[in-house]
Residue frames relative to the residue before (quaternion, step in Angstrom):
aa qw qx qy qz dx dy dz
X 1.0000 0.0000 0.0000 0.0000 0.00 0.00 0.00
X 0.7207 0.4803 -0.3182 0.3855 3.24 1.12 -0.65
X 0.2911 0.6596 -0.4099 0.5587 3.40 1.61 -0.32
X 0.9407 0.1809 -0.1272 0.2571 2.87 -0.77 -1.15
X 0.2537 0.5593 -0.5079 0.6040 3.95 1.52 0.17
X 0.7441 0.4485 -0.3852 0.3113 3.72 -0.43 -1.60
X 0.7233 0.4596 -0.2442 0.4539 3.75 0.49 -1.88
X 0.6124 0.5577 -0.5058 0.2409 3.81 0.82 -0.70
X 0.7216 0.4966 -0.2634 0.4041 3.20 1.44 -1.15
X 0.5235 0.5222 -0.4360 0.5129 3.73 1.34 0.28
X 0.9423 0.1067 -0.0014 0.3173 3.32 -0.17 -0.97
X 0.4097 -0.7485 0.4769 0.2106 3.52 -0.44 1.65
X 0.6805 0.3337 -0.5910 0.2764 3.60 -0.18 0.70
X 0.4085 0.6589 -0.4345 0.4584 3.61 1.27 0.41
X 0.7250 0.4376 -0.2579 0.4652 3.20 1.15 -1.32
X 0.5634 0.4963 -0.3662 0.5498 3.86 1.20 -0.51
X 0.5358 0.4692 -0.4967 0.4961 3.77 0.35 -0.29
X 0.7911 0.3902 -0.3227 0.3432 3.32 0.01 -1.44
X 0.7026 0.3442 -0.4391 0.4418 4.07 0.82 -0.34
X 0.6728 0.4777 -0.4241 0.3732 3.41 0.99 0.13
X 0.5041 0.5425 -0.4532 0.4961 3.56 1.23 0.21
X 0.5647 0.6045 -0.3365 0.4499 3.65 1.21 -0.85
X 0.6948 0.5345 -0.2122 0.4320 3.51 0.69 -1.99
X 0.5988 0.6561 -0.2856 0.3598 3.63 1.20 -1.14
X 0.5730 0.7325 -0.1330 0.3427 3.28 1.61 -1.62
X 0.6586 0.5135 -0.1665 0.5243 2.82 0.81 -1.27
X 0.7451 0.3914 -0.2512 0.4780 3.65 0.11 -0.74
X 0.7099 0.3469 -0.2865 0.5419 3.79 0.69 -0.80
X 0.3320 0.4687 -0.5881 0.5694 4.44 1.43 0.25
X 0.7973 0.4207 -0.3798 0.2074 3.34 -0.74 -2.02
X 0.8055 0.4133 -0.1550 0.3954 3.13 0.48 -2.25
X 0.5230 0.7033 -0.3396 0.3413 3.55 0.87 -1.01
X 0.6266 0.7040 -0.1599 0.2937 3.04 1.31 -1.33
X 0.7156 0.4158 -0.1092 0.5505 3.13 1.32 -1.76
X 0.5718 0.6140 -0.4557 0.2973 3.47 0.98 -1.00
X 0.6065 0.6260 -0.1495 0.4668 3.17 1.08 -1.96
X 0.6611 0.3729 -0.2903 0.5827 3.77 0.15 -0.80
X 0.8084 0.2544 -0.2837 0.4486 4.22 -0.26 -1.24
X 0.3735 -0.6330 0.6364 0.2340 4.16 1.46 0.21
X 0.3728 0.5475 -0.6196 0.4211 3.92 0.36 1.44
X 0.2971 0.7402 -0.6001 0.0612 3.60 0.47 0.29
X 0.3355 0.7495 -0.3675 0.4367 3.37 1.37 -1.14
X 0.8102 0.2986 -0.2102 0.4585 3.61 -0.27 -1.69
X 0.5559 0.6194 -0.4153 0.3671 3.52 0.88 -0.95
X 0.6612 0.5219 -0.2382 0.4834 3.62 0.66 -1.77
X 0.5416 0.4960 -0.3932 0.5532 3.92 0.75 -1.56
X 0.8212 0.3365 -0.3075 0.3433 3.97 -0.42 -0.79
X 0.3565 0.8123 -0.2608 0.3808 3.47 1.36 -0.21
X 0.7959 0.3734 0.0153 0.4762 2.60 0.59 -1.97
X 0.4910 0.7325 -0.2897 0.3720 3.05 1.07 -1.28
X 0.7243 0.5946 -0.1431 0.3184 3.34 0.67 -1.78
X 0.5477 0.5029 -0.4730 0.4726 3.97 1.07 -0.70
X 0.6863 0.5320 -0.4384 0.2318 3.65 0.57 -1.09
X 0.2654 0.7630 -0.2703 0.5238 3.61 2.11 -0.54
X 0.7738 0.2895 -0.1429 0.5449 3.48 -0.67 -2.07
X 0.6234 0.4761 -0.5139 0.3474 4.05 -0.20 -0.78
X 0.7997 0.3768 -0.2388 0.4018 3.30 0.23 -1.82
X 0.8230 0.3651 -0.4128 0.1379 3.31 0.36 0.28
X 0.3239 0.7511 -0.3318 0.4699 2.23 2.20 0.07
X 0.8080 0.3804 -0.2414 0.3797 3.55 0.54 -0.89
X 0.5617 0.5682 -0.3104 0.5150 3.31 2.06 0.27
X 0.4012 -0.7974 0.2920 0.3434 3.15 1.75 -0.43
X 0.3661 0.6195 -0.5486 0.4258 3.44 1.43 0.93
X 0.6261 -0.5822 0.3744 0.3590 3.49 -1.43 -0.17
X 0.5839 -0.6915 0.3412 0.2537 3.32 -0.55 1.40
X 0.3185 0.7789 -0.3342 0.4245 3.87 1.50 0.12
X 0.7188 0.4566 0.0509 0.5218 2.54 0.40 -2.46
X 0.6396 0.3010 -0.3726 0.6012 4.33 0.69 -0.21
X 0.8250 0.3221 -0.3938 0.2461 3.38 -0.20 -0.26
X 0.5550 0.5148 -0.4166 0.5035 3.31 1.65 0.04
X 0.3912 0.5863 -0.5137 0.4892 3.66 1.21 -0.21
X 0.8019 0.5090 -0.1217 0.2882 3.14 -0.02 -1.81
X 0.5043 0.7355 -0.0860 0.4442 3.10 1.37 -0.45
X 0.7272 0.4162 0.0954 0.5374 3.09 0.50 -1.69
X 0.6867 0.3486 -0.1851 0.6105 3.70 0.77 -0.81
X 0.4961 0.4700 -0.4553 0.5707 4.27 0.89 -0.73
X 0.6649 0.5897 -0.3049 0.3424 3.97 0.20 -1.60
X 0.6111 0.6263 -0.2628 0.4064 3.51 0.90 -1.47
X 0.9501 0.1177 0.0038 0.2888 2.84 0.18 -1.89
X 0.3907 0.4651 -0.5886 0.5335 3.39 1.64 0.90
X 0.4892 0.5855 -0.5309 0.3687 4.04 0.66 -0.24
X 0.8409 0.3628 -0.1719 0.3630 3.18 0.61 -1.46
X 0.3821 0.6470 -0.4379 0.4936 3.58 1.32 0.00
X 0.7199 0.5051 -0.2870 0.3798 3.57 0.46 -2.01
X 0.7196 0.3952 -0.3647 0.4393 3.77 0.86 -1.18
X 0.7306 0.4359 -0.3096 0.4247 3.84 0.48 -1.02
X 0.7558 0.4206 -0.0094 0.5017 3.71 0.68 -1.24
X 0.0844 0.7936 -0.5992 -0.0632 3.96 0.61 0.20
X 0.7657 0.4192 -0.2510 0.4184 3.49 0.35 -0.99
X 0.6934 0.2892 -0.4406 0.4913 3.86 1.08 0.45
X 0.3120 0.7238 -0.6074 0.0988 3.81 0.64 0.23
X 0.4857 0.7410 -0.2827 0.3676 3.82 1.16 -0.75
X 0.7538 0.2478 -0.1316 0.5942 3.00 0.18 -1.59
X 0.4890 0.5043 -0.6091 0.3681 4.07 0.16 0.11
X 0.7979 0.5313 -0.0764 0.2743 2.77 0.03 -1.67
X 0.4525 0.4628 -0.3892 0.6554 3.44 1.98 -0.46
X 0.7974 0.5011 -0.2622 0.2106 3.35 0.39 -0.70
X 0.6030 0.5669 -0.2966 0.4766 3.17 1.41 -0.87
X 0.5035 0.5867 -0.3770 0.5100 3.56 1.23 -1.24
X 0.7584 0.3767 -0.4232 0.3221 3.76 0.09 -0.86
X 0.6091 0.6395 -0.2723 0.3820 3.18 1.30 -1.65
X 0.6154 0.5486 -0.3267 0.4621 3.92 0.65 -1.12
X 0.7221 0.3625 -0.3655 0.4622 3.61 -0.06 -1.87
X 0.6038 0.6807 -0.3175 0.2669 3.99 0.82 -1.17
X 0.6315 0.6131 0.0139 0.4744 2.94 0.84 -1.80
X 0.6647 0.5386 -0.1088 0.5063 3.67 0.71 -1.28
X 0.6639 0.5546 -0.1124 0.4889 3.31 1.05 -1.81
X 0.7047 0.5122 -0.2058 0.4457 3.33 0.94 -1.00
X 0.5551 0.5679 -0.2258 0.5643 3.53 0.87 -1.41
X 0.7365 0.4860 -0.1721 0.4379 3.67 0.25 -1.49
X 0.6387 0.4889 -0.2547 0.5368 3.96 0.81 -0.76
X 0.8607 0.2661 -0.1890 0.3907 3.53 0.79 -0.66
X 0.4637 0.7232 -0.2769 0.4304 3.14 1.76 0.37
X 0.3238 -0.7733 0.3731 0.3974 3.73 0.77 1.14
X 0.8406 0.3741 -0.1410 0.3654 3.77 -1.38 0.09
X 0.9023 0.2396 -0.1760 0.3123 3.06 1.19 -0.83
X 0.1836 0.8254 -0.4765 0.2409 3.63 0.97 1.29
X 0.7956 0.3857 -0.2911 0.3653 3.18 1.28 -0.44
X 0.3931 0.6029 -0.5026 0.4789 3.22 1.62 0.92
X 0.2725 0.8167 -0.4592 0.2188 3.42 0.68 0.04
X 0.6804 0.4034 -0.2582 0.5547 3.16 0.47 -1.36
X 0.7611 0.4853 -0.3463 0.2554 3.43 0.33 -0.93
X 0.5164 0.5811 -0.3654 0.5120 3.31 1.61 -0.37
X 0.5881 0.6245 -0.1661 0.4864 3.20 0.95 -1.37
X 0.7860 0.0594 0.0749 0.6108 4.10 -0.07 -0.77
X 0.7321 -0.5405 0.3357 0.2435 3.86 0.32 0.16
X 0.2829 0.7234 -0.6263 -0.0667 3.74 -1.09 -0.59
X 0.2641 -0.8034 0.5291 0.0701 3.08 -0.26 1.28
X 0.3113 0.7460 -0.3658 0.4613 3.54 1.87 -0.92
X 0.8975 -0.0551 -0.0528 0.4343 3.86 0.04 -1.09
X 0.0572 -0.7675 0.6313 -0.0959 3.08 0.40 1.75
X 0.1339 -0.6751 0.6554 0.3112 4.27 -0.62 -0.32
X 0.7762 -0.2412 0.4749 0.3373 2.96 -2.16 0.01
X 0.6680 0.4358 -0.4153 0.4375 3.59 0.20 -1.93
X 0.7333 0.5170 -0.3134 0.3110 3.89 0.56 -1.85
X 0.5687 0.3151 -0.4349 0.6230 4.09 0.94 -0.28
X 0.6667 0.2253 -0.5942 0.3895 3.84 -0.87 0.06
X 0.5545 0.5570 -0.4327 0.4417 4.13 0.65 -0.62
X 0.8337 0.1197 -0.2828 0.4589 3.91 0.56 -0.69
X 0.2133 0.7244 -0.5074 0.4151 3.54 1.68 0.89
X 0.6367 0.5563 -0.1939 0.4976 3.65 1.16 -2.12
X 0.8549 0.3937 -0.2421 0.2358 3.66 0.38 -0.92
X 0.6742 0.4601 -0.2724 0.5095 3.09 1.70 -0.57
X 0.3998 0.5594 -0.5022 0.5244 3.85 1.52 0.36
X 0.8035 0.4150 -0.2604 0.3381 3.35 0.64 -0.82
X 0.6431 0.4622 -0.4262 0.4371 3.24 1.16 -0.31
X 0.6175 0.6067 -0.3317 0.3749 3.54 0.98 -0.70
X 0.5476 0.5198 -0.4415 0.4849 3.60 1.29 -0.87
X 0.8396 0.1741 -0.2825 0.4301 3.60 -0.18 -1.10
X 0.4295 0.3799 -0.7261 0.3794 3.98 0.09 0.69
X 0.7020 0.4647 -0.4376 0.3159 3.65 0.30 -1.08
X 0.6380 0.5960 -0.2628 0.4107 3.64 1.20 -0.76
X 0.8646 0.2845 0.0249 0.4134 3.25 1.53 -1.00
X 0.2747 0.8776 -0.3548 0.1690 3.13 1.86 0.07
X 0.6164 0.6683 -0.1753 0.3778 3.23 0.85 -0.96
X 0.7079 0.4465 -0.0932 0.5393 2.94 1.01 -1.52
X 0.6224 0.4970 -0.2852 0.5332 3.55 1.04 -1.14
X 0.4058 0.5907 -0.4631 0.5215 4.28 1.16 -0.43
X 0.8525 0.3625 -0.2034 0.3168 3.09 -0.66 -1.63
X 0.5628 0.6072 -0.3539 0.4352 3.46 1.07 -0.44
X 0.7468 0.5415 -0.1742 0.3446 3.05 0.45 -1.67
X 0.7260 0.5320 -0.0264 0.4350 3.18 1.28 -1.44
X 0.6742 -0.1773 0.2479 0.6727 3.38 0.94 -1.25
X 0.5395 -0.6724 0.5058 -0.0310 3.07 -1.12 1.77
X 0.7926 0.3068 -0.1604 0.5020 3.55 0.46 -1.84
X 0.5175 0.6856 -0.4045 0.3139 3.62 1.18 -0.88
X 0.6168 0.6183 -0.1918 0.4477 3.54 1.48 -1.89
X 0.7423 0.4403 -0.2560 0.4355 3.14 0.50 -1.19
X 0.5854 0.5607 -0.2802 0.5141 3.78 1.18 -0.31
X 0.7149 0.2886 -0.2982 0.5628 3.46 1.06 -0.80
X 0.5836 -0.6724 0.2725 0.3648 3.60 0.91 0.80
X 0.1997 0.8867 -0.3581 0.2135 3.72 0.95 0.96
X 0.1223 0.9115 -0.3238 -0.2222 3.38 0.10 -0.05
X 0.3358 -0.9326 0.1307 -0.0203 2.75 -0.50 2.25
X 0.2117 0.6944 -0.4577 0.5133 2.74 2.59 -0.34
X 0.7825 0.4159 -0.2590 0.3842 3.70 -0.37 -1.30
X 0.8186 0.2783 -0.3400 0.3700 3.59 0.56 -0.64
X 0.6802 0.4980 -0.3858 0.3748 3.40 1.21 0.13
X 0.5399 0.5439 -0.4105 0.4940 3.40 1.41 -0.06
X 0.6208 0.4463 -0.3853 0.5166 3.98 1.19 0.10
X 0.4561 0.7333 -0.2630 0.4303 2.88 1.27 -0.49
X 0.7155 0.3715 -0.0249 0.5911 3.51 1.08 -1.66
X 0.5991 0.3921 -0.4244 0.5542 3.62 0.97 -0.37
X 0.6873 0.3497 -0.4233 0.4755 4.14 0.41 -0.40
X 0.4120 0.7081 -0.3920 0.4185 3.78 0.83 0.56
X 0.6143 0.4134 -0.1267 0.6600 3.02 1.25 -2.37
X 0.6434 0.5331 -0.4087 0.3672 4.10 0.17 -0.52
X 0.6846 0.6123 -0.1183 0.3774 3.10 1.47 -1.04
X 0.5153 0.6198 -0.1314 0.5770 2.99 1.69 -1.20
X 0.7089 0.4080 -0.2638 0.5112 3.70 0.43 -1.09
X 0.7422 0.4659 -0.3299 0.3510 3.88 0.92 -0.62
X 0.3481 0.7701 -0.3368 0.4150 3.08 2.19 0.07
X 0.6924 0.5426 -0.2351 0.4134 2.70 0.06 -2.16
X 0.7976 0.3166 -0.3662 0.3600 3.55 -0.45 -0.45
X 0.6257 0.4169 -0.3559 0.5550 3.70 0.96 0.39
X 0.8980 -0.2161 -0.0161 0.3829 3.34 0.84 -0.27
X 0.8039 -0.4749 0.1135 0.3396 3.28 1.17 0.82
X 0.5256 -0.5879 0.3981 0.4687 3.74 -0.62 0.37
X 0.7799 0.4502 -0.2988 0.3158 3.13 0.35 -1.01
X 0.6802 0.2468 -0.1537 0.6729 4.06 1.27 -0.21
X 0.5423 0.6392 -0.4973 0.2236 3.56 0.25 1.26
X 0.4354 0.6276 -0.4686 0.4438 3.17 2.32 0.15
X 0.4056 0.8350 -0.2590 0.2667 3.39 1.14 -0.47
X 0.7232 0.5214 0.1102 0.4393 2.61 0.89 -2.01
X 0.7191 0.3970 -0.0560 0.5676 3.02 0.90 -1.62
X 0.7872 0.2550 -0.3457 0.4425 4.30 0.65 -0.10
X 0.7080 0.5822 -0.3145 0.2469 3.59 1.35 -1.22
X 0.5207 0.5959 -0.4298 0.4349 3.66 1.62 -0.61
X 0.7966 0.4076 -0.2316 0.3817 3.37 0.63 -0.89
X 0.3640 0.4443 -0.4325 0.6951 3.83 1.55 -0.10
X 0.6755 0.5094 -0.3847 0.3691 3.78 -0.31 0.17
X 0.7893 0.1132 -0.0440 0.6019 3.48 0.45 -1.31
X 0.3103 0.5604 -0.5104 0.5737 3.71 1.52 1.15
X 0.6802 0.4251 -0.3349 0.4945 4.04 1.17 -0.30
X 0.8740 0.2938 -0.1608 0.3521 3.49 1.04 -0.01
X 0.7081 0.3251 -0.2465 0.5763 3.21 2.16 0.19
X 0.4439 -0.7327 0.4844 0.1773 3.21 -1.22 1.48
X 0.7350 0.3248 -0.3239 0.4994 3.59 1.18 0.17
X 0.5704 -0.5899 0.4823 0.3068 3.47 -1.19 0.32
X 0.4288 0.5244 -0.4746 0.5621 4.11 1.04 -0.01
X 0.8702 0.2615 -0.2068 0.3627 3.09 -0.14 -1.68
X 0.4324 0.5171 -0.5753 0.4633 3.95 1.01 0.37
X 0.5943 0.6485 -0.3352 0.3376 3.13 0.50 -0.91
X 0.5910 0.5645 -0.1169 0.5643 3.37 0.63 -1.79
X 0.8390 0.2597 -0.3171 0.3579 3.89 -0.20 -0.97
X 0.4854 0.5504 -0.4500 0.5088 3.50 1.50 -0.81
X 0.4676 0.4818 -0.5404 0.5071 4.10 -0.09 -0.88
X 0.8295 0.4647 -0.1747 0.2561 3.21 -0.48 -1.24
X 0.6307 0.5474 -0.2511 0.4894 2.98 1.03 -1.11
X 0.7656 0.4827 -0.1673 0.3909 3.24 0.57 -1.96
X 0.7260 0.3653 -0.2382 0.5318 3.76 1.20 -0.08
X 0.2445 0.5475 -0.5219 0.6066 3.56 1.08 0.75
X 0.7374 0.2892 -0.2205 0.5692 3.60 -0.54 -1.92
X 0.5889 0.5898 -0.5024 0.2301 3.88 -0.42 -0.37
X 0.7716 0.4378 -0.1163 0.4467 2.86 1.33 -1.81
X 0.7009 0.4843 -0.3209 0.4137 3.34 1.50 -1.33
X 0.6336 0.5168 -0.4709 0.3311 3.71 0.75 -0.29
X 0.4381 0.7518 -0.3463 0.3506 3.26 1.51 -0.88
X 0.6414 0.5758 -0.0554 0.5040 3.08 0.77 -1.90
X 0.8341 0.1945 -0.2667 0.4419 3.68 -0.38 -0.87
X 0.5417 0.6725 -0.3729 0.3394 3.97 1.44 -0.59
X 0.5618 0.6032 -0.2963 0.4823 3.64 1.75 -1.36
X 0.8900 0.2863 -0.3394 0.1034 3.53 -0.32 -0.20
X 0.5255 0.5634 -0.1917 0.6081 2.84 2.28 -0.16
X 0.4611 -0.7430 0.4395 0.2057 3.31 1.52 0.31
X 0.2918 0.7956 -0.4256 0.3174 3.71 1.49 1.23
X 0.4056 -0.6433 0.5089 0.4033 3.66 -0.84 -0.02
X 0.8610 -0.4440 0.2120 0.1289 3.43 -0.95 1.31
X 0.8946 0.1434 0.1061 0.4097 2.04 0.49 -2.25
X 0.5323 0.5219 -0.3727 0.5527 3.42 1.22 0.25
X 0.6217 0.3597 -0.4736 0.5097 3.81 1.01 -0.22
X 0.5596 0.4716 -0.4573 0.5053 3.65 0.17 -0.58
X 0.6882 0.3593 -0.3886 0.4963 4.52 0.11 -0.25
X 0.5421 0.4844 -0.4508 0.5180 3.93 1.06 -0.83
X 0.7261 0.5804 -0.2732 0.2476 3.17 0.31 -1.52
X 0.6988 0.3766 -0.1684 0.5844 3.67 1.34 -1.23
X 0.5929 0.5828 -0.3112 0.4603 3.07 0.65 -0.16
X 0.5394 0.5685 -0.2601 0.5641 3.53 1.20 -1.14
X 0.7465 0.4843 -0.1733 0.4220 3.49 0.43 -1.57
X 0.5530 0.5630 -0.2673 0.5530 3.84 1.20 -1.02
X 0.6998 0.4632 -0.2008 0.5053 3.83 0.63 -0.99
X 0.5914 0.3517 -0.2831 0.6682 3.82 0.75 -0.78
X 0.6663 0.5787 -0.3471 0.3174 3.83 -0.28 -0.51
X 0.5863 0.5449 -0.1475 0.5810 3.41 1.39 -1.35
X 0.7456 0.3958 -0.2132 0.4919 3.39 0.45 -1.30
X 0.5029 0.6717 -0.3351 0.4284 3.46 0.98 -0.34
X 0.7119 0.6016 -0.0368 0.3604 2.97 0.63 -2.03
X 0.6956 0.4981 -0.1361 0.4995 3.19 0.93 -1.89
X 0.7226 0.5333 -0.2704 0.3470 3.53 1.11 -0.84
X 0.5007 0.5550 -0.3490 0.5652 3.04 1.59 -1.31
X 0.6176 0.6454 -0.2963 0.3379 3.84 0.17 -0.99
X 0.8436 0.1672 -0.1118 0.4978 3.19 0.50 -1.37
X 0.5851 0.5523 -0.2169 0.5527 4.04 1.57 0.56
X 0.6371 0.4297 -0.5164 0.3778 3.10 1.39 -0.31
X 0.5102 -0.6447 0.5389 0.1834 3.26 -2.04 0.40
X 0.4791 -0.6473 0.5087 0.3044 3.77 -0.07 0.83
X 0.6848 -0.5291 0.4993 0.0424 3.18 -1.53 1.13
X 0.0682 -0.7187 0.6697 0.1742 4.05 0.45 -0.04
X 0.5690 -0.5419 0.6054 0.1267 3.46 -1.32 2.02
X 0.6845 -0.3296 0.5133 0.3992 3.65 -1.86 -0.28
X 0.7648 0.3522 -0.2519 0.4770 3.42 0.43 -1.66
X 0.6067 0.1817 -0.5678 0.5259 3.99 0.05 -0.03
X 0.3921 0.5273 -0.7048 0.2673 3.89 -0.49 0.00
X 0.7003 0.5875 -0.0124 0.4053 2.96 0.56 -2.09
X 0.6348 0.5054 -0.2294 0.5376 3.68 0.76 -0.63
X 0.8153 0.2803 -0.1647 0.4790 3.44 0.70 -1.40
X 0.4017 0.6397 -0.4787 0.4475 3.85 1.37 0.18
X 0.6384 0.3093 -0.2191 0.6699 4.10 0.92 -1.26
X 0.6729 0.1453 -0.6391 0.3429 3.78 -0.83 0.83
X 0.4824 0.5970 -0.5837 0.2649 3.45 1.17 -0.06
């Protein structure tokens, strides 16, 4: 730990990891939140995947691989949204399908793209190591934006999450808010990847918030502890990965993951040990057999 305190203050791609594990936070608190609560991980994981087919092609067009997977993103989000509202009974087999099509697709684009096969993995499992400048004002842009329209839309984004038919009674429209809903998912997803990859960003994005879903009774303050939660593990995997010379991203998923597993067991214990409060009336009750 001390190592790696010492090098943060030397060398500025330590120090860009660390605001992009922070920046990363924020999106897997907010979104994490809803995924976890509306049980869309599924769609979350389906857009995920979806997203290499994004990063390839532009890679092999030579645009920035950012800029495809938020494309790719967004347009996966759409049209498993619209499937789910028009098509309930095929949302499954999309979503099996895109996941194949994307990683496939992506794979393909990527293989024929001189120079760059051995970024795979990194597309694949992450490298926070070579975040850039350009890539923290890019997830600087996305988390302003996701925060404007939850604050704009919380309400609306409640009723959704919670109760569908209720919304639609209080004259909501939920087709619309749940397909934005699913695009600040795919937005989410893309602020992932750069901390740890397509392939471990459902991770990221459901377990912070299944966590501090064990200890807040309100959906703000889930919100609030995931953030919190999800930048702790950012930094601490960061940290313990640097001197053993580990990938990042896969300690930062052991690491939440580790923490998700103790937490439960915690919980379940406190649960099945706790001892009940004694009311006024047994006070009272047990004062006269004294």
């Amino acid at each position: 730990m001390t190592q790696f305190l010492l090098a943060l203050t030397e060398h500025n791609f330590l120090q860009y990891a660390l605001v992009a594990g922070l920046l990363a936070s924020i999106g897997c608190g907010v979104m994490g939140t809803y995924v976890v609560v509306k049980r869309i991980a599924f769609i979350a994981g389906g857009i995920a995947h979806s997203v290499l087919g994004g990063m390839g092609a532009a890679i092999y067009f030579g645009f920035d691989p950012l800029t495809g997977a938020l494309g790719a993103a967004v347009l996966s989000a759409l049209l498993i949204g619209w499937v789910r509202l028009q098509l309930k009974a095929h949302e499954d087999t999309l979503i099996s399908a895109l996941w194949a099509i994307g990683m496939a697709v992506g794979i393909l684009f990527i293989t024929k793209t001189p120079g760059y096969q051995s970024d795979l993995m990194d597309l694949l499992f992450g490298n926070i190591l070579l975040v850039t400048e350009e890539s923290l004002w890019f997830m600087g842009a996305l988390d302003g934006l996701l925060l404007i329209i939850v604050g704009a839309y919380h309400r609306q984004f409640l009723a959704v999450v919670f109760d569908e038919e209720f919304a639609c009674l209080r004259g909501i429209p939920v087709a619309f808010f749940y397909l934005l809903l699913l695009v600040l998912v795919a937005i989410t997803v893309v602020l992932l990847i750069q901390v740890v990859g397509l392939i471990l960003v459902l991770a990221l994005l459901t377990l912070p918030a299944a966590i501090a879903g064990q200890y807040a009774n309100s959906l703000g303050r889930m919100m609030l502890l995931a953030t919190l939660i999800g930048g702790v593990v950012s930094i601490s995997g960061l940290a313990l990965s640097y001197e053993p010379d580990l990938p990042p991203g896969p300690t930062i998923i052991l690491l939440v993951g580790a923490l998700y597993v103790l937490s439960t067991l915690l919980t379940r214990f406190l649960t099945h040990y706790r001892i009940p409060y004694p009311t006024k009336r047994q006070k009272r009750g047990t004062s006269r057999d004294e």
